[in-house]
C-alpha positions as CSV (number, residue, x, y, z in Angstrom):
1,X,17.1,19.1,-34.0
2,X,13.8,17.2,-34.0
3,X,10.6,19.3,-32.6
4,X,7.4,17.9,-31.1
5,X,4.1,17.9,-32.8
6,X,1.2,19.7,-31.5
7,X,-0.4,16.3,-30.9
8,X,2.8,14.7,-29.3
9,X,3.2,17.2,-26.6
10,X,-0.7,17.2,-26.0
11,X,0.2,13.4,-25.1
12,X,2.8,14.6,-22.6
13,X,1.1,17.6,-21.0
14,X,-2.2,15.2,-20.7
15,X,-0.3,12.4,-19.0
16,X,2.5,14.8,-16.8
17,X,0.2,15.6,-15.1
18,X,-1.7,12.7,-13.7
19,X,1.4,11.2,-13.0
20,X,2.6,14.6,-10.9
21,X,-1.3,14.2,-8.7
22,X,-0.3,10.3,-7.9
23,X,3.0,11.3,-6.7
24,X,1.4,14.5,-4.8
25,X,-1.5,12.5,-3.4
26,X,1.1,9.9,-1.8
27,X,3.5,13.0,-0.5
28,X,0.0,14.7,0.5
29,X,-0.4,11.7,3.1
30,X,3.1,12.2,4.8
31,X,4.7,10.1,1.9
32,X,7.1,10.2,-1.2
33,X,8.0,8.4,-4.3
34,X,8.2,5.0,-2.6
35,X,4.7,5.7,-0.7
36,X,3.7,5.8,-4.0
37,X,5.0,2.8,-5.8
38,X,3.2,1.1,-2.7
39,X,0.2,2.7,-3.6
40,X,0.3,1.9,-7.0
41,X,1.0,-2.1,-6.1
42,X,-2.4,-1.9,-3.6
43,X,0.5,-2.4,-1.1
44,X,-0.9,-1.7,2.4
45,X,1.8,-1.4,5.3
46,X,0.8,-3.1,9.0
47,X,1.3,-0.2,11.8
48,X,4.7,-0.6,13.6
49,X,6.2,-3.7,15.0
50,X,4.9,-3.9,18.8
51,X,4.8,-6.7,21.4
52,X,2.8,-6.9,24.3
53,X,4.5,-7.3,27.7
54,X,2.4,-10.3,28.2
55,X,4.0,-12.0,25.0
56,X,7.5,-11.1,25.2
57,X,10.3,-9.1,26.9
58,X,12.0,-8.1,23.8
59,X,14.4,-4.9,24.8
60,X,15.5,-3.6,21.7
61,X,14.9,-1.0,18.8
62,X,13.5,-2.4,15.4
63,X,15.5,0.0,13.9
64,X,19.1,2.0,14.7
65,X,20.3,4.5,12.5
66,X,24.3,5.0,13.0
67,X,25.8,7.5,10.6
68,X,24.5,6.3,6.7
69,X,23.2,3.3,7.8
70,X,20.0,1.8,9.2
71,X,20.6,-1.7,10.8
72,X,17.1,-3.6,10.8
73,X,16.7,-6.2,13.9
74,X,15.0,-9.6,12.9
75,X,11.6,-9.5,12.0
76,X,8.6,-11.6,12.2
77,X,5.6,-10.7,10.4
78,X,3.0,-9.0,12.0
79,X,-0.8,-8.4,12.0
80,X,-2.0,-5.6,10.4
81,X,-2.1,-3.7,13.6
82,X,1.8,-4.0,14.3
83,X,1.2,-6.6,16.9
84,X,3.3,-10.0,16.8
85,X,2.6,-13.4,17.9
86,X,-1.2,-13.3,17.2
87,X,-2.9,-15.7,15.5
88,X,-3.9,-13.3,12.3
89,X,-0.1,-12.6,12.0
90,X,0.5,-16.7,11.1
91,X,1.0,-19.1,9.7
92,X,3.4,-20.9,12.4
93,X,5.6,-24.2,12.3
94,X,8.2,-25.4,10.9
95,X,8.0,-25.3,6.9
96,X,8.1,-28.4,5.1
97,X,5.6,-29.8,8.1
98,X,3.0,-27.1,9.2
99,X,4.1,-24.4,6.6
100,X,4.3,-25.2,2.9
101,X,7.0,-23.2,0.7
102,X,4.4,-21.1,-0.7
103,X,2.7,-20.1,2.9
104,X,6.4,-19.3,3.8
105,X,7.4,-17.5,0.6
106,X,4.2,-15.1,1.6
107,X,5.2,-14.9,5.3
108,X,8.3,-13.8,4.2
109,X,7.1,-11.2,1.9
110,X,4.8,-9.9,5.2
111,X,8.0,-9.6,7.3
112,X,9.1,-7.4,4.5
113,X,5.9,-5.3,4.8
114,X,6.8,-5.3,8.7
115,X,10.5,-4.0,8.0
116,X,9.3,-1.4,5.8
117,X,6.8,0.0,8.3
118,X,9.2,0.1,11.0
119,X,11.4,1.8,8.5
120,X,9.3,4.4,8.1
121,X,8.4,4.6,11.5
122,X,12.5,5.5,12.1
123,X,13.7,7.4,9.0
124,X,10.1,9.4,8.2
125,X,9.5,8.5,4.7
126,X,10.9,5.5,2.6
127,X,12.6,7.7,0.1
128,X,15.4,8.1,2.6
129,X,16.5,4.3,1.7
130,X,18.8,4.7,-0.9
131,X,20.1,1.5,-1.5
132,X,19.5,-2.2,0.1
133,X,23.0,-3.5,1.3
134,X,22.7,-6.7,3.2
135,X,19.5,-9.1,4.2
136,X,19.4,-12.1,6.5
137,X,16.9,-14.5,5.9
138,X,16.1,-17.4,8.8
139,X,13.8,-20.0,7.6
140,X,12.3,-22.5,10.7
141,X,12.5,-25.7,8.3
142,X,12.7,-29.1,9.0
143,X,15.3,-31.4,8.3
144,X,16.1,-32.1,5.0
145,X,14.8,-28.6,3.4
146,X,16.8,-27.2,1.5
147,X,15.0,-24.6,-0.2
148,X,15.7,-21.8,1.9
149,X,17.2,-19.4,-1.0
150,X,13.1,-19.8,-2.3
151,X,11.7,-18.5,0.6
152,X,13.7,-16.2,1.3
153,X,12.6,-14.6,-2.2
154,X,9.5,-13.4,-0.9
155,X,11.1,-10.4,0.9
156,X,13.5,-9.7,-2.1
157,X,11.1,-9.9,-4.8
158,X,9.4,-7.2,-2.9
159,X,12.3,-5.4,-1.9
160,X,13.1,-5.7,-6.2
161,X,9.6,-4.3,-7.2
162,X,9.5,-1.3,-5.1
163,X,12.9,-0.4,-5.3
164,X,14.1,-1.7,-8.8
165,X,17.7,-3.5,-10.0
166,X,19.7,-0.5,-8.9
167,X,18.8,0.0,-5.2
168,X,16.9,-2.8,-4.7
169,X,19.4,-5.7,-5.4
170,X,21.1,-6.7,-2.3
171,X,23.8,-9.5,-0.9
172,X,21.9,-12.4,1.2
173,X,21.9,-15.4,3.1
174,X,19.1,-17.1,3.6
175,X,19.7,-20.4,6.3
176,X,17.6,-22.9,8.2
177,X,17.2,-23.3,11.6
178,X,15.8,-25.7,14.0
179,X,13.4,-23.1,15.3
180,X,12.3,-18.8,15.3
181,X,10.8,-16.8,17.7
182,X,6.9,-17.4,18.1
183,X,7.8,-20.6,15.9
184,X,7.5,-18.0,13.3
185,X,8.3,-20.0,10.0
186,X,10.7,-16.8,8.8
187,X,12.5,-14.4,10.5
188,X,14.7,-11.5,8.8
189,X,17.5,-8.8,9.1
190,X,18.7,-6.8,7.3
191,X,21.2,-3.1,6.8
192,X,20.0,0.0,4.4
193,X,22.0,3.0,3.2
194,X,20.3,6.0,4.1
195,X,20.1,9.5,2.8
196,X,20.3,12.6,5.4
């Protein structure tokens, strides 16, 4: 059996405990391990999805938990206050016209940001998600684009940093369509196993 030396476990009794604070400030602030990975990333959440009455009549949860499961309506991104269909929670149009792949690729990694805060919002911390199952990715394209699978990637790679290989990875489909809601150039869906 192999012991530590004196200046190997310094090392680790230095370092544990930085690591334990990070974790404990995000868990201080009503959060968990995820809340911290977020933190880490610089990874600021918008508040909950809402729409005014004046924008839309949109009678549905965001979220609906149902046994182990948490099925995630389609999302547009939102500003940072929650709110969709403003102007600060653009761009809007179809991509390949108005929208470049890249703007899109972003957008979609917003709407991921928006499914994550309503998320929370639900289930009370992040943590609970203990795998992603299935996404659903809409992409307002014109005709002729086919690179759907690429924008789309915006919300996975997110979905794959914060979560990792093992609970992040997740069966897709990622389609265009003549139009979205708002003329939001992506729109999302998606299902979650959750833990009690």
């Amino acid at each position: 059996m192999r012991f530590m030396s004196r200046r190997m476990f310094s090392a680790i009794a230095v370092a544990a405990p930085a690591i334990i604070v990070k974790v404990g400030e995000a868990a201080a602030q009503g959060g968990g391990v995820i809340d911290a990975k977020l933190q880490e990333r610089n990874i600021v959440l918008p508040k909950p999805t809402f729409v005014p009455a004046d924008v839309a009549r949109i009678p549905i949860r965001w979220v609906i938990v149902q046994g182990d499961r948490a099925y995630i309506s389609g999302h547009v991104a939102s500003d940072p206050a929650g709110v969709i269909g403003t102007a600060e929670g653009g761009p809007y149009g179809k991509v390949g016209k108005e929208v470049s792949e890249k703007e899109a690729y972003d957008y979609a990694r917003r709407v991921g940001l928006s499914i994550l805060a309503d998320l929370k919002r639900e289930l009370g911390t992040l943590d609970r998600v203990d795998r992603w199952l299935r996404v659903f990715g809409m992409v307002n394209a014109i005709d002729g684009f086919a690179k759907q699978p690429a924008v789309v990637n915006g919300f996975s790679d997110l979905i794959l940093d914060v979560w990792g290989p093992d609970r992040g990875t997740h069966a897709r489909s990622a389609v265009g369509l003549a139009g979205l809601p708002f003329n939001a150039p992506v729109e999302i869906e998606a299902e979650v196993l959750i833990r009690a």
